[in-house]
C-alpha positions in Angstrom: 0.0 0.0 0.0 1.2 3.4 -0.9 0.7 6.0 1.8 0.8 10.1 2.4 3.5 10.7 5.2 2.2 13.4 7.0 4.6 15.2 9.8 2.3 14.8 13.5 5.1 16.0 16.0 8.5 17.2 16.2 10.6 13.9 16.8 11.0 13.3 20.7 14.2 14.3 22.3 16.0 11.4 23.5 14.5 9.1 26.0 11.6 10.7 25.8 8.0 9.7 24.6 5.5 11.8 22.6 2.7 10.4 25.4 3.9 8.3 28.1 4.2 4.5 28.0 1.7 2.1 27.5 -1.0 5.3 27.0 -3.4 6.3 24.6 -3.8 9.7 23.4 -6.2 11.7 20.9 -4.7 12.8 17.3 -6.2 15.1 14.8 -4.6 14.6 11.8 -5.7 17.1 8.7 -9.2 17.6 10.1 -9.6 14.0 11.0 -9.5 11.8 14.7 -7.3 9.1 15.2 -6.0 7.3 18.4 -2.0 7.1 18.9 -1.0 4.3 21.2 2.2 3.9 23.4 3.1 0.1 23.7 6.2 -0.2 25.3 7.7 2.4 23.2 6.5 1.7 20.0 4.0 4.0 18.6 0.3 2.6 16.6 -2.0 5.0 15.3 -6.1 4.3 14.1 -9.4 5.0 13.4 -10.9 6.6 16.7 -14.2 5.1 16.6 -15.2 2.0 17.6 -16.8 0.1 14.8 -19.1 -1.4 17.3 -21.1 1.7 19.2 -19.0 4.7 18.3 -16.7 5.1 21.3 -13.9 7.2 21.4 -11.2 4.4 21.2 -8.3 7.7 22.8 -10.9 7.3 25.9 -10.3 3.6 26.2 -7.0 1.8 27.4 -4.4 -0.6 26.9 -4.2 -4.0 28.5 -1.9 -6.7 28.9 -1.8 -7.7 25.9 -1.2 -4.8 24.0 -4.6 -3.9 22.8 -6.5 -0.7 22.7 -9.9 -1.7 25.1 -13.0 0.2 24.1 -14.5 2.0 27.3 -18.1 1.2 26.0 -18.3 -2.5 25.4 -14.6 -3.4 26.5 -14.0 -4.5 23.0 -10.5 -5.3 22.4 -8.4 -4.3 18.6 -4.7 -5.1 17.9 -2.6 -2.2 17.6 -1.1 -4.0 14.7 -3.9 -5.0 12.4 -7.0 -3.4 14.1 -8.8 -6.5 14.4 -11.0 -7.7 17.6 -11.8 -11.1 18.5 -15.7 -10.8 18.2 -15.0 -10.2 14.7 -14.8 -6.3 14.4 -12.1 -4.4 12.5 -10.6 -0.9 12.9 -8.5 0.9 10.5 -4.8 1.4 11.3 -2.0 3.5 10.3 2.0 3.3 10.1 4.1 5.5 12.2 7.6 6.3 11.5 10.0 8.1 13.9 12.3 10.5 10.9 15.6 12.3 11.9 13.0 15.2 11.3 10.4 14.3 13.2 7.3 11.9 13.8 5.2 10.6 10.8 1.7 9.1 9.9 0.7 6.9 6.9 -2.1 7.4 5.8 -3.3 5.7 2.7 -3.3 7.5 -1.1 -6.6 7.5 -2.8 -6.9 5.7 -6.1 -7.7 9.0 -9.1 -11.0 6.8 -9.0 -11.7 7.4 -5.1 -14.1 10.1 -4.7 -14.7 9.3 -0.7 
């Protein structure tokens, strides 16, 4: 998948985090809501609603084994691949840490995309 790398945040001095560890935060990327997890140091960005009831997945948490928990239902999603257990999917994003700073994938539409 090709993707448009847009700049989020200045790139975190060293040893430091852009949120804190094993955290979930709210991102607003070009008009648009996404959550941005902290597992362990490694940053996952997605869709912010829950494709269940609408929750604000950056209102949820992160358990044990590295999944973003819906506050409504306790739904669970992979950071990874965005997928739950009772069968639900939600989108996810790359992030890449750049000499320059942080970056988020997002995917490029097709000429033939019109939403």
């Amino acid at each position: 998948m090709q993707y448009d790398w847009t700049k989020i945040a200045e790139k975190p001095a060293e040893n430091k985090n852009l949120i804190a560890n094993n955290t979930v935060a709210k991102l607003t990327v070009k008009g648009n809501v996404y959550f941005l997890a902290n597992r362990n140091g490694h940053y996952f960005a997605g869709d912010n609603r829950c494709p269940h009831a609408g929750a604000a997945l950056h209102t949820g948490w992160l358990n044990e084994k590295g999944e973003i928990v819906c506050p409504f239902h306790r739904f669970c999603f992979d950071l990874e691949n965005g997928r739950s257990k009772e069968g639900f999917c939600v989108a996810t994003y790359p992030i890449e840490i750049r000499t320059d700073g942080v970056y988020m994938g997002l995917p490029k539409k097709k000429w033939y995309e019109f939403w």
